[in-house]
N, C-alpha and C positions, 0 to 999 in steps of 0.2 A: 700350473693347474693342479690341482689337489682330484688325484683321483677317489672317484664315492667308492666307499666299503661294498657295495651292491652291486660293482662295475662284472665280477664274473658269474653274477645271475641272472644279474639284468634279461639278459637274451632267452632264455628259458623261463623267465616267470611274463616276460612280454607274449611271447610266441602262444606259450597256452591261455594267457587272457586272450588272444585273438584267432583264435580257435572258437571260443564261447561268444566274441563280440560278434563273428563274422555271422554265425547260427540267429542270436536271440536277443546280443545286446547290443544295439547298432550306436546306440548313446558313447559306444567306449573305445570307437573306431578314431577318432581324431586323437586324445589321447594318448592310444599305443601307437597310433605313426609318428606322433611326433616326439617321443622318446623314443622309437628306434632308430631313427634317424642320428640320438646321440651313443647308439651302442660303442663307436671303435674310441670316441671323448668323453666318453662316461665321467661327471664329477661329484661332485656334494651336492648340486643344485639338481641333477638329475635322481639323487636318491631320495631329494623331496618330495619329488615330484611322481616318484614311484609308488614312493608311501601315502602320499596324497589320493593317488589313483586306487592301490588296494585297499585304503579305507574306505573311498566312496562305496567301491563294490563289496566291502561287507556289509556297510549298515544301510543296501540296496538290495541285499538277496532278496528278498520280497518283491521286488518289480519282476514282472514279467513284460513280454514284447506281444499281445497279444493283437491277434485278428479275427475277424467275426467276417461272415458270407451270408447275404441274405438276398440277392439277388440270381433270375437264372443268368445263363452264361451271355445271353443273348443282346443284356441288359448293363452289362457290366463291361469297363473300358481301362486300360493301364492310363496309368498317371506318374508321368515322371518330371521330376522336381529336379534342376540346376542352379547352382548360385557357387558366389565367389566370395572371397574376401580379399580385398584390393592390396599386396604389400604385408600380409599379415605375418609376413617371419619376420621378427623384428632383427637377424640376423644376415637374410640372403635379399631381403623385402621384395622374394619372389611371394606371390599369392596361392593361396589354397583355394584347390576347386572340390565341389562337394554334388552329392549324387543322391537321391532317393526314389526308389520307384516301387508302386505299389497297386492293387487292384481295387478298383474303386466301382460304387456304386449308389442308389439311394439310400441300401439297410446295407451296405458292402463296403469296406476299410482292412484291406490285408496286405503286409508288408512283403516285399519280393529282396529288392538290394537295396545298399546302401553302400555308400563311396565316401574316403575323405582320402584326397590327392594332392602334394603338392605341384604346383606347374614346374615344368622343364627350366625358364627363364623369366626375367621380370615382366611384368607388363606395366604399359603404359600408361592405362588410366582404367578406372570402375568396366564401363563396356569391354574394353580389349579382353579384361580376365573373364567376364563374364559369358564372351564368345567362345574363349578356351574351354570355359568348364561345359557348357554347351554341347560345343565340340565332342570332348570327352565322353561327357554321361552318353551322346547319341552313338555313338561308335563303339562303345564298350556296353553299355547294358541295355541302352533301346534299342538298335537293331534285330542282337541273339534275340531280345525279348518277344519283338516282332516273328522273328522265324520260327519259334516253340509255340506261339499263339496261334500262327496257320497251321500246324502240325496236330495242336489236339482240339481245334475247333474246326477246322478246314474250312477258314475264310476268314480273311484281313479285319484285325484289330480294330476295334476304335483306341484310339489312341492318342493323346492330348500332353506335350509338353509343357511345361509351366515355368513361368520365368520372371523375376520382378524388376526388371530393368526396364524402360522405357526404349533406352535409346538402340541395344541390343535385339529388342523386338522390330525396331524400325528396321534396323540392319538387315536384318536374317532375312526379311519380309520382301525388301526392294533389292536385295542382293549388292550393293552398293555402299561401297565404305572409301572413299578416297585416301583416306587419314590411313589405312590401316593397311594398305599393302606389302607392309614388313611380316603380317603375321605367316605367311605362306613361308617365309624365310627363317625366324623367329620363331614361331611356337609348329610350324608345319602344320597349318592347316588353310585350306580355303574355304571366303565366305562360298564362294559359287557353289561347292558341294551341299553347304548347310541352305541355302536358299533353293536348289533343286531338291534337297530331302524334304523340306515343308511344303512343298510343290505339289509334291506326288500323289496328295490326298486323301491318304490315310494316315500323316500324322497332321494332327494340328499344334498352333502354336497361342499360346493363350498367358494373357498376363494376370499374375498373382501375389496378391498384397503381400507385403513382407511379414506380416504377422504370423498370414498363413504358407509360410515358405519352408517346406520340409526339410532342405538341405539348408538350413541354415546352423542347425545342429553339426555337421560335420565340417563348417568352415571357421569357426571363430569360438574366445572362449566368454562364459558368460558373469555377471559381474553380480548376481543376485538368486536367489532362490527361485522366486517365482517366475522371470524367464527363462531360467532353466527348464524347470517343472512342466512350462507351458512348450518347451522346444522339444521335450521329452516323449509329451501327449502327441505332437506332433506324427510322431513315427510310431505311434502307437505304445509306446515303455510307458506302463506305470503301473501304481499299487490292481490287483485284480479288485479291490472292495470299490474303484472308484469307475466304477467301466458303466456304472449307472448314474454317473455325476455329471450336472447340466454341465461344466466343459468338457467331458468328452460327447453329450451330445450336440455343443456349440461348434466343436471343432470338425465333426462331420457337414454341415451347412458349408458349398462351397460360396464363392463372393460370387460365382458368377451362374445361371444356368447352363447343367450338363447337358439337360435333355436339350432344349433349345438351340444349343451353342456348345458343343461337343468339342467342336475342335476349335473353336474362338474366332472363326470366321466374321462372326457379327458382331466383334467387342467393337465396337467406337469408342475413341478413342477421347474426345469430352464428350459430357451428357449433361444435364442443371435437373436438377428436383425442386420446383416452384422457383425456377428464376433465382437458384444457387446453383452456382457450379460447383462437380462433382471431382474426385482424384481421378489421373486420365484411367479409361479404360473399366470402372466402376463407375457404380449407382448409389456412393456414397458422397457426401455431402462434405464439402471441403471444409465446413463449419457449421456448426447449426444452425436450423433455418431462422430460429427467432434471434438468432446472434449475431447472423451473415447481414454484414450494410458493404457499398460498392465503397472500394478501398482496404476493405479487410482480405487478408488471403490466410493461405496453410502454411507461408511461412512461421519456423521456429522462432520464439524468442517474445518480447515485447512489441504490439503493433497500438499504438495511439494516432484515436481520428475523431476529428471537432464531432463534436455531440454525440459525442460514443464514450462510455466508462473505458479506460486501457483494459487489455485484454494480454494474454500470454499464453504462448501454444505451447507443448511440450510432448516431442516422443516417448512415447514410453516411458510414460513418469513412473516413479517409486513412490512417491509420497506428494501430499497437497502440497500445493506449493504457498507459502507468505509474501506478501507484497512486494516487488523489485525494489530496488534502493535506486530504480533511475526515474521513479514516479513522484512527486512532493511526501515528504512526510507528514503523518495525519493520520486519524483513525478509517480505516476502510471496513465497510464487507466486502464478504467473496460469493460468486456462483460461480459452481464449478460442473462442466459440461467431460462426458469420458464416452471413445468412441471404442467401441467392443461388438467384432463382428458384426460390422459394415452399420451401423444404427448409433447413432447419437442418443446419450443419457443423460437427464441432470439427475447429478448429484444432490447437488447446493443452492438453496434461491436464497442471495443475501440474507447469509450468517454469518455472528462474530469468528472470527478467525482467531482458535486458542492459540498460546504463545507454544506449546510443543507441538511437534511436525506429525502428524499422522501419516501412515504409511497406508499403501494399496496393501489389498491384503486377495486380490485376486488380479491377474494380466490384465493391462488396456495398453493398447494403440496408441492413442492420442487422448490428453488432456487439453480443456480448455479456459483459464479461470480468467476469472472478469473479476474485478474490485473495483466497487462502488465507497467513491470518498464522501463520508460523513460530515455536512456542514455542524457547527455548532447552533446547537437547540436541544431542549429537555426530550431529550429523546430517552426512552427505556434501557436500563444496561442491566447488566445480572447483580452490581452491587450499585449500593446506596450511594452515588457520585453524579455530579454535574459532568454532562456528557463533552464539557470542555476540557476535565480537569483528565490525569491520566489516570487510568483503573486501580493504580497504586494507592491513591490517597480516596479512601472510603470515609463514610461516616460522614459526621457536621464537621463542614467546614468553614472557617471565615469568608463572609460575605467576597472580602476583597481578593482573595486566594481565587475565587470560581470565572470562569468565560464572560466573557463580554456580555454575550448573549444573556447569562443566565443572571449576571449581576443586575440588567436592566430590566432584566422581569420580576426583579425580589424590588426592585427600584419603585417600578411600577405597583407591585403590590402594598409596600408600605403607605405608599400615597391614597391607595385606593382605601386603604382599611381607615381612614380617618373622613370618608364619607364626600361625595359631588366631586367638586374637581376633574372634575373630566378632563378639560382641558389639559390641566399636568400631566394627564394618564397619555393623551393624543402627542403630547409634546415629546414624550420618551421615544416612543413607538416611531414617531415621524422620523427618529433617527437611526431606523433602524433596520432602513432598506437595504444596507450591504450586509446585515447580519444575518439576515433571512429569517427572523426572528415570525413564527406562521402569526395571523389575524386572528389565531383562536384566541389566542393571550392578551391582546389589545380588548375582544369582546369581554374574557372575561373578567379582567380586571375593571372594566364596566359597569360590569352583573354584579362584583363586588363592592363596589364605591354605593349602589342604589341601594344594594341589602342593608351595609353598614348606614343608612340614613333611616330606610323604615326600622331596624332595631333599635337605633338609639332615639326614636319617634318612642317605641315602644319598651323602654329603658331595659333593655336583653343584652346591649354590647355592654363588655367589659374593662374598655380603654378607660385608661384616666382620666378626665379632663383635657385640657388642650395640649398637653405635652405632649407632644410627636414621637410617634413611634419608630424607633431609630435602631433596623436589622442590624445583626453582627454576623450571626453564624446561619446556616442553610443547610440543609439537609434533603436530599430528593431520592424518594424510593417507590421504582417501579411497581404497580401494581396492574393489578385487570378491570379497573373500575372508573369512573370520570375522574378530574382533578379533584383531590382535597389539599386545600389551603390550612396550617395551624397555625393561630400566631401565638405565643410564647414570650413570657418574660424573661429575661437574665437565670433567671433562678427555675425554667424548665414548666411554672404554669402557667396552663392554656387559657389566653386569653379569649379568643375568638377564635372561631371554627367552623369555614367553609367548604358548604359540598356544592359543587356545581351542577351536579343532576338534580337537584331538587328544582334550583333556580334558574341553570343556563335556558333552559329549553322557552320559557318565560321572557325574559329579553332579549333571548334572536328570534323570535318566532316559531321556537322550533325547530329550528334549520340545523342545531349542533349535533343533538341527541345520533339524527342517522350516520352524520356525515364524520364522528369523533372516531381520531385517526387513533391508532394504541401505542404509537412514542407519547400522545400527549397525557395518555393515561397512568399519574403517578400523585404520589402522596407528597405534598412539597411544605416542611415543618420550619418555621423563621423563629429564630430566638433574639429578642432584643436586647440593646445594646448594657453593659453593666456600667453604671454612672459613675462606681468608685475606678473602674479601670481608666487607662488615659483612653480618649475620643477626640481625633481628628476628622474635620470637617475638609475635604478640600472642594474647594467650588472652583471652575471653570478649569477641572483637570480629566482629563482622558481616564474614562475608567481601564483602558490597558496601558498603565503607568509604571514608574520603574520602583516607585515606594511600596508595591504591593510584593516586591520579593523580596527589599531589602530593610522593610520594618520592624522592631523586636513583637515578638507573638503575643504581648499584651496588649498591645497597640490594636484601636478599633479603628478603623477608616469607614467612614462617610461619603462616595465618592458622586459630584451632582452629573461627571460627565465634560467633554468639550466643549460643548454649544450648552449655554443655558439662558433660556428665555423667563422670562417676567412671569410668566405662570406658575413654571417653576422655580423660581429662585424664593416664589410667598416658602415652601416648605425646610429652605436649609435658613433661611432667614428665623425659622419658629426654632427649627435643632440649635443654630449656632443662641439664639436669645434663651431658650428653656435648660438645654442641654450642658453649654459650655461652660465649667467655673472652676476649674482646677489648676492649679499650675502648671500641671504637667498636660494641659488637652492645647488644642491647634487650630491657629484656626487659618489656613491655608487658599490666600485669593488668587487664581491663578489668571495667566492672559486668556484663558478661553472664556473667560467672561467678556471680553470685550473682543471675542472674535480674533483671538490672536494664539499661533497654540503655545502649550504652557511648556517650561523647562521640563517638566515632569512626564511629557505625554514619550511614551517608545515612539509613536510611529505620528512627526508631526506633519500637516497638511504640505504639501509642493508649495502652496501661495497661500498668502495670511492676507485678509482684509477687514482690519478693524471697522468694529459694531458698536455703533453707540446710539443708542435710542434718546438719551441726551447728551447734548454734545459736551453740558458742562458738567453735568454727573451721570461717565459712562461705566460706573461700576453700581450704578443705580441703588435701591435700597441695600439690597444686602452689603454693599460697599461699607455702607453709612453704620449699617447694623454692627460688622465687624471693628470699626473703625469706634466706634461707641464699646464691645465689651474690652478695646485693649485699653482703655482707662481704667479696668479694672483687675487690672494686671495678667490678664491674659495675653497667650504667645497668638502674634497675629504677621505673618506674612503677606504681603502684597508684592506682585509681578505689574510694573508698570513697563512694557514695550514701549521703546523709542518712536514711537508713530507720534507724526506732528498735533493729530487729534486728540490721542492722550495727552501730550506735554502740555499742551496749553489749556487744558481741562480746570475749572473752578474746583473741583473734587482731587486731582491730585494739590492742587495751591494748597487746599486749604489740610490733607492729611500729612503733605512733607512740614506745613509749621506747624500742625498741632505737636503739644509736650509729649516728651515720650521716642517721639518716631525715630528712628536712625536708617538715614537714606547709604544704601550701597550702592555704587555704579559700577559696571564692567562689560566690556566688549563681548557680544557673541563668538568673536571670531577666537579668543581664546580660551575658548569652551567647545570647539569643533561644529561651529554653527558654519556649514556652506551649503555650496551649491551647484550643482555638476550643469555649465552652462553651455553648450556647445560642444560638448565632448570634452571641456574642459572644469576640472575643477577649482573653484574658486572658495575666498574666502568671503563672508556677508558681512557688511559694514553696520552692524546695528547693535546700538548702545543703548543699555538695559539698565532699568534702578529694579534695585529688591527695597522695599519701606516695611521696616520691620516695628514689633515691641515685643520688646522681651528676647530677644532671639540676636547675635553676635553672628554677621557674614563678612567678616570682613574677611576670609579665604578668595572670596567673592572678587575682592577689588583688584583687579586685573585689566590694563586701559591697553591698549593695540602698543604692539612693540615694536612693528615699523618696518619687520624681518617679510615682508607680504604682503602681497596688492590685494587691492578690497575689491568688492561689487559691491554698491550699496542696496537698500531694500528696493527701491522704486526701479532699479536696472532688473531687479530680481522678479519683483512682477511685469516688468516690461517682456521680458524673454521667455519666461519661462524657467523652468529646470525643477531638480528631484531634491528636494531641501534636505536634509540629513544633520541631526546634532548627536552628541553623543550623551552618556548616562553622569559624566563629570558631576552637573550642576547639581543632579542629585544625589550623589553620593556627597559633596561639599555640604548641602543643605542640612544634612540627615549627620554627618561629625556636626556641625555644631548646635543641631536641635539637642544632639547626646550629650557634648561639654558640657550644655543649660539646663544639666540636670535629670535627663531621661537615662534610661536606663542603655547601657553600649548597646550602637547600632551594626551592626553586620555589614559596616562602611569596609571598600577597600582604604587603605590606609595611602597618604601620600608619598610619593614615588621618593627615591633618594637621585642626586644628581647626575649619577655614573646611569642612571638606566636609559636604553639607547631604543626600545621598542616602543613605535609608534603607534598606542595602540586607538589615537585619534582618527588615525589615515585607516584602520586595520574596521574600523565601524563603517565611518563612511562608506568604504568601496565592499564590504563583505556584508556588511546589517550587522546593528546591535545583537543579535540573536545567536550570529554565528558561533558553528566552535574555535572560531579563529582565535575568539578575544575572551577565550574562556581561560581564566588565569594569569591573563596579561596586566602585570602594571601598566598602569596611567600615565601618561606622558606630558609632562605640560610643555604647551607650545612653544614656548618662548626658547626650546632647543632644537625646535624643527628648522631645515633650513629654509 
């Protein structure tokens, strides 16, 4: 052991700080015990601790220990405070017991003594130490204190112990502790003495939050400023400028009535405030009442319960807290509830929650915060972003880049701006009951389809002729005022321009104007699509697809959606005939046209059942249409799923022999297409053609290798199960749309032979999305065992 330089003063610079702590600075008592305790081992780590301590109390000479008396004698009662800290020498892990006692009143706070002790031997658990110091403080300074009170008042104290233990109050109270018959042996003392002292009717024994526990200062050390400060206030130390500051006049309010309950004869033990229950022995509220539902409690930590936002309790926080990582991630707000001197506060009514931590900047007890999860919808945010996308990426963005949600309202908008069609507008919307997408947007893309018909009645709109108006990029910025719509060409002017206060109020009756919520209130500006860029149409593909991250940035997408019905299909039929004539644009038929989901979709259906409204042309017009511009040397992809309805379809006959086409076949099952049936997972038996022009799959041609038992499709809607394919097909798609001329796709590249991770298996059982398969080459099956 390296003795400290400081070892032969130590003992004379301890001695006379505790001369001055014993007088005025009781804050300094725990301190110099517990460095003198190392006088005869004095080392390096004790001269830190020295110097640590005489700095405190230089840049401290300003605090005083003051007390004030404004009560007569008559009126006024000692008040003595005990607590422990269970183990706290991290060396003997005997516990230190701690002492305060002081004269108290309603205008009366003056400090008498103060104790910091460590105990004789170990104890056994929180209660046993808390008996001891008990013990202690009643025998050593509330007794004498008792006899010098009858001496110059000439008659019995009021007099009130305080104690924040539960089970200890139990103890003392029924004089009965089975468990604890060692302490008579062990620390020398008996409960039966301490249950006849609280007996005798002039002292009482009364419990006391731990916020407001005086001797908590002399038992433990503290980890921050501001519980300090407030443990400081406690015993009266602090600046004299702040003796007229609401916490020192917070911290004279006791938790419980003196006058009424002096000696805590009347604390009960639970109480409820409107049918919440309260912490035992107060009239405080275990949660706030608008927050308290049966199932929530005071316990610490995270507590989630059906039709309740999660919630998180915290003692004595330091700072807000941000969302748990055991909640889903997603954008949330927060309200934040903080209990200070027995009364619940909000802070917070659902606010963004900044990305740096705010700190308290005054003491609380108990924090409460609640985070309410944000569905996707044009909701208001502080920058100019679709409230899908992350607050990172501001400004206009491409259509395809943005939420589900918000892609199918610019969807609906485009449609609405070329006038009637309701129908198309209804048919969006119909799909858009898990998105939560509100009816305000359904109406008013409505109220826009009728305006865009009286204007062009009254030649005021400025659309082209019949050329369809075909968004790229979106822009939405909060404001305080109703929706305005801008439509915009390529090149940034304004075509048309809707306010919906002029008009909403007109085709709902009236009903918008009182009832318009302020997420829906924002400026939402559409630029259309630029004809010399490439422009991809895909119809019957999921607008949450894998081509929308792995596209190059000049690339426009089109997207109709997975379910696309004959109302809609008139509008991508007019884009892919007006729109399409490049070599490099796309024209992309997927299986959700015909009710089957497409290679393309993230998140395909559990069960597929083919839709054909005719049996022998179930890709109906627009089929025909695409089918028609790849004679003109347009890139046209077709998704024909193995379904017996398709195969034998007059429409597939007749596009695999028209000139041109080049049919690719290949198994789903070696492209990660299964299906978790039983608890077991399997492989899906279904044999896919891609009927291309213009466009080279033969990566594509992969037939079952024989290494794997199948389920075919029809066992697969017979049972059931969680369908699951991987991102392969599309990243295959998108290398060879780039060989044919577009410009390099942000394709992973194919795997070399020796690679051993299965990042097939690693989709399936974890999600597409996960960080499992972030960075994982691709695996092809044909090495799985």
């Amino acid at each position: 052991m390296n003795r400290g330089a400081l070892a032969p003063h130590a003992a004379s610079i301890l001695m006379k700080l505790l001369y001055a702590a014993r007088i005025r600075r009781f804050d300094l008592l725990r301190s110099i015990n517990n460095l003198a305790r190392k006088i005869t081992k004095w080392s390096v780590k004790e001269d830190a601790g020295l110097l640590h301590l005489i700095s405190y109390v230089h840049h401290t000479k300003h605090h005083k220990m003051i007390g004030w008396v404004g009560n007569s004698l008559k009126d006024l009662s000692i008040g003595l405070f005990a607590d422990a800290d269970y183990a706290g020498c991290g060396e003997s892990l005997r516990s230190t017991s701690g002492a305060h006692m002081h004269i108290q009143g309603s205008h009366t706070r003056f400090p008498l003594a103060g104790i910091s002790k460590r105990q004789g031997c170990v104890s056994h658990s929180t209660p046993e130490a808390e008996i001891v110091a008990a013990d202690y403080a009643m025998s050593r300074i509330g007794l004498p204190a008792i006899t010098l009170w009858k001496l110059l008042s000439a008659g019995d104290p009021n007099f009130v112990f305080y104690d924040d233990n539960q089970t200890m109050i139990g103890v003392v109270r029924t004089g009965r502790n089975p468990t604890m018959r060692h302490l008579e042996r062990s620390h020398g003392i008996r409960i039966a003495w301490m249950h006849e002292m609280f007996q005798e009717g002039y002292v009482g024994l009364a419990y006391e939050v731990t916020a407001k526990m005086a001797a908590d200062i002399h038992t433990k050390a503290f980890k921050d400023g501001i519980s300090w400060a407030h443990a400081c206030q406690l015993i009266n130390i602090f600046p004299p400028e702040q003796l007229n500051s609401v916490d020192i006049m917070d911290m004279m309010k006791p938790t419980h009535d003196q006058v009424a309950d002096a000696k805590g004869k009347s604390q009960r033990v639970h109480n409820y405030r409107n049918q919440t229950p309260c912490f035992p022995y107060t009239e405080t509220p275990i949660l706030p009442e608008e927050l308290h539902r049966a199932g929530l409690s005071s316990k610490e930590g995270l507590q989630e319960l059906d039709g309740c936002d999660p919630i998180v309790v915290v003692k004595f926080p330091r700072a807000l807290r941000p969302p748990p990582a055991a909640i889903p991630p997603g954008r949330y707000l927060r309200s934040t509830w903080v209990l200070r001197e027995g009364k619940w506060a909000r802070l917070e009514d659902h606010v963004d929650i900044p990305e740096h931590r705010q700190q308290f900047d005054r003491y609380v007890e108990r924090a409460v915060f609640q985070y309410h999860f944000q569905r996707a919808s044009l909701s208001s945010s502080p920058a100019a972003v679709s409230p899908t996308v992350p607050a990172s990426h501001v400004g206009v963005l491409p259509v395809h880049r943005c939420g589900v949600s918000l892609q199918r309202v610019v969807a609906a908008l485009a449609r609405a701006i070329h006038g009637g069609s309701v129908g198309q507008i209804y048919d969006i919307f119909e799909r858009n009951v898990d998105m939560h997408i509100p009816w305000f947007w359904s109406c008013l893309c409505q109220s826009l389809a009728t305006r865009v018909d009286v204007d062009r009645k009254r030649g005021k709109c400025n659309l082209i002729g019949d050329v369809p108006y075909v968004p790229a990029n979106v822009q939405v910025k909060p404001t305080r005022k109703p929706p305005v719509i801008k439509f915009c060409n390529a090149k940034g002017e304004v075509l048309y321009t809707y306010e919906s206060a002029k008009f909403l109020d007109d085709a709902q009756g009236g009903e918008l104007s009182t009832s318009l919520d302020p997420e829906f209130a924002a400026e939402i500006t559409i630029w259309g699509a630029d004809l010399a860029k490439p422009l991809w149409v895909l119809a019957g593909v999921d607008e949450e697809n894998w081509w929308n991250e792995f596209v190059p940035d000049e690339v426009q997408i089109v997207c109709s959606g997975s379910k696309l019905s004959g109302p809609a299909s008139g509008y991508y039929e007019r884009v892919i005939e007006k729109c399409i004539s490049k070599a490099d644009d796309l024209v992309y038929v997927g299986s959700g046209t015909v009710g089957v989901s497409s290679w393309l979709d993230k998140h395909p259906r559990a069960q597929d059942e083919p839709r054909c409204e005719s049996p022998e042309y179930p890709y109906g017009d627009l089929g025909l249409m695409a089918a028609k511009i790849a004679k003109r040397g347009i890139r046209v992809v077709f998704e024909l799923p193995g379904h017996d309805r398709i195969h034998s379809s007059e429409q597939r006959k007749t596009m695999v022999n028209s000139s041109g086409a080049k049919r690719t076949v290949f198994d789903g099952c070696c492209f990660g297409h299964r299906v978790n049936m039983s608890s077991q997972i399997a492989y899906v038996k279904s044999k896919w053609n891609m009927l291309t022009w213009g466009v080279d799959l033969s990566a594509l041609s992969k037939m079952r290798d024989g290494k794997h038992s199948h389920v075919n499709v029809g066992a697969q809607e017979e049972h059931g199960g969680d369908s699951r394919r991987t991102s392969k097909v599309a990243r295959k798609l998108l290398q060879s749309l780039a060989s044919d001329g577009t410009k390099d796709a942000p394709v992973t590249a194919c795997p070399s032979k020796g690679e051993t991770v299965d990042r097939v298996m690693i989709e399936f059982c974890c999600g597409q999305d996960s960080h499992a398969c972030q960075g994982l080459p691709e695996q092809s099956l044909h090495s799985l065992p």
